[in-house]
KELO-836470 format. One line per field, with one value per residue (C-alpha): residue number from 1; x, y, z; residue in one letter. Coordinates in steps of 0.5 Angstrom, whole numbers. Example, Ala and Ser with C-alpha at 12.3 -4.5 7.8 and 13.67 -1.06 7.14 Angstrom:
BEGIN
num c(1,2)
xx c(25,27)
yy c(-9,-2)
zz c(16,14)
residu c(A,S)
//
This chain:
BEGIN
num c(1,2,3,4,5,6,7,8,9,10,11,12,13,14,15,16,17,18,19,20,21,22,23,24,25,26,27,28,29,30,31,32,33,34,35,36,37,38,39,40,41,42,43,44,45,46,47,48,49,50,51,52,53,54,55,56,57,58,59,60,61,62,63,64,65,66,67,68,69,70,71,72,73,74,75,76,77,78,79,80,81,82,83,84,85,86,87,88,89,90,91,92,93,94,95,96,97,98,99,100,101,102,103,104,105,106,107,108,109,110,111,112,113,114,115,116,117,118,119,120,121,122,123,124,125,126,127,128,129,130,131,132,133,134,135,136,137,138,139,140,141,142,143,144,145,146,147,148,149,150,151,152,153,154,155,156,157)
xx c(164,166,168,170,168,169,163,162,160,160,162,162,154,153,156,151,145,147,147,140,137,133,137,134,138,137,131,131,123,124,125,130,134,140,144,139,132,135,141,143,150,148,144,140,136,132,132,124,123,128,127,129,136,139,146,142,136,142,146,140,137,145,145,138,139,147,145,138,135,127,129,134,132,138,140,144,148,153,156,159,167,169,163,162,157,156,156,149,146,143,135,131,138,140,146,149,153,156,159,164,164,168,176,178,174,175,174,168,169,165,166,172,177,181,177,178,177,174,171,165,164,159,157,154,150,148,154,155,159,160,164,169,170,174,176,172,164,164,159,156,151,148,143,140,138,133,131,139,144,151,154,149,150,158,156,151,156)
yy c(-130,-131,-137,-137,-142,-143,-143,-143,-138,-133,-127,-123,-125,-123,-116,-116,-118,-113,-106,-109,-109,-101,-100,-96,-93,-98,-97,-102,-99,-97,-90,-90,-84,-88,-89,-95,-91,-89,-90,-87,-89,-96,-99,-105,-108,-115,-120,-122,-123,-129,-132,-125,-126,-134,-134,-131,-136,-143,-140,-139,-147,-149,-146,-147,-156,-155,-152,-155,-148,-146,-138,-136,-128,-125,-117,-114,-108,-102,-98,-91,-90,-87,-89,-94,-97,-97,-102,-107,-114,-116,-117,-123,-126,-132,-132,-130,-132,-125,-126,-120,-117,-110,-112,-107,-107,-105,-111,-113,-111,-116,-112,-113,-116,-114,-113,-119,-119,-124,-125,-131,-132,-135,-129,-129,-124,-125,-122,-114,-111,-106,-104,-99,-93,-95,-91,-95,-97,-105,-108,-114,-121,-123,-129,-127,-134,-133,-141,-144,-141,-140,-146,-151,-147,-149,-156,-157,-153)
zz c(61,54,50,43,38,30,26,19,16,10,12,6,5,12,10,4,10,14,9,7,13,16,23,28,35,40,46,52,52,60,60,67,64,62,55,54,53,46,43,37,37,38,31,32,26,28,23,23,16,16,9,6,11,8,11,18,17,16,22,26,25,26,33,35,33,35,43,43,43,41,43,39,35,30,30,27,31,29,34,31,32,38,42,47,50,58,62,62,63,57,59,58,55,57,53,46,41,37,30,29,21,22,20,26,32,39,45,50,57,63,70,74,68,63,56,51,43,39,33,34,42,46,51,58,57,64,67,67,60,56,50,50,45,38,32,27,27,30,26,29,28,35,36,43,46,51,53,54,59,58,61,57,50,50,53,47,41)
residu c(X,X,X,X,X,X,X,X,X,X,X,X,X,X,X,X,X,X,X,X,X,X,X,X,X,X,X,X,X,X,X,X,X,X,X,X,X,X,X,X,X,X,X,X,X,X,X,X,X,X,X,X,X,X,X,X,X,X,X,X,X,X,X,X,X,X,X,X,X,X,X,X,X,X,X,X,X,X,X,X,X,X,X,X,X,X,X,X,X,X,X,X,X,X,X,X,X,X,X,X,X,X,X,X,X,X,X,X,X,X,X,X,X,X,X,X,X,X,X,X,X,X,X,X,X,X,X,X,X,X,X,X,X,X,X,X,X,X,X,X,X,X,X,X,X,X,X,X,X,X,X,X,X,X,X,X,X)
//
């Protein structure tokens, strides 16, 4: 469900990427009267416009060589402190690999085990978590791949 694994990157420029991108609260777009039709303790900010992004666009060609990928889409997330995040299957997504840019942040949940804490993970995004409430904003750069499971993806890396 989650692997960890070491990537080089530039935390400090991804600090910088994520305060200049426009976040908006986070809407699955489904209306099913749950915590995902619109989420504003939950920011997400799409990186579409990669060029302006460097350490993002190096990272995300990284991933898509290194795991064989050609549908890996990088956002940017913030969660509020002492907010969480109920439990969800991410849609459409194979898989994911989270980068963790808060110094202090809470763990991730997968149902039926005990929270786990990481700072770079491949996720199975396909199993059911959530992210509990912590008392500092969690801060995070997702790369959701929609085309390589979670198995392939760690075989691959």
């Amino acid at each position: 469900m989650l692997y960890n694994i070491e990537l080089d990157y530039d935390e400090d420029i991804l600090l910088l990427e994520a305060e200049a991108i426009e976040y908006k609260p986070f809407e699955s777009g489904y209306n099913t009267g749950s915590f995902f039709d619109y989420a504003p303790t939950w920011m997400q900010a799409h990186v579409h416009d990669i060029k302006k992004f460097a350490e993002v666009k190096r990272l995300k060609n990284y991933i898509e060589e290194k795991i064989n990928s050609n549908d890996v889409r990088p956002r940017f997330y913030k969660q509020e402190k002492n907010t969480e995040i109920p439990p969800h299957v991410d849609i459409n997504t194979k898989c994911a690999i989270n980068i963790i840019l808060s110094d202090n942040y809470g763990p991730i949940k997968f149902t039926g085990n005990d929270p786990l804490f990481y700072k770079c993970a491949v996720l199975d995004t396909t199993k059911e978590h959530s992210v509990p409430s912590f008392a500092e904003e969690r801060i995070l750069l997702k790369f959701s791949i929609f085309d390589v499971s979670y198995e392939e993806a760690i075989k691959n890396l």
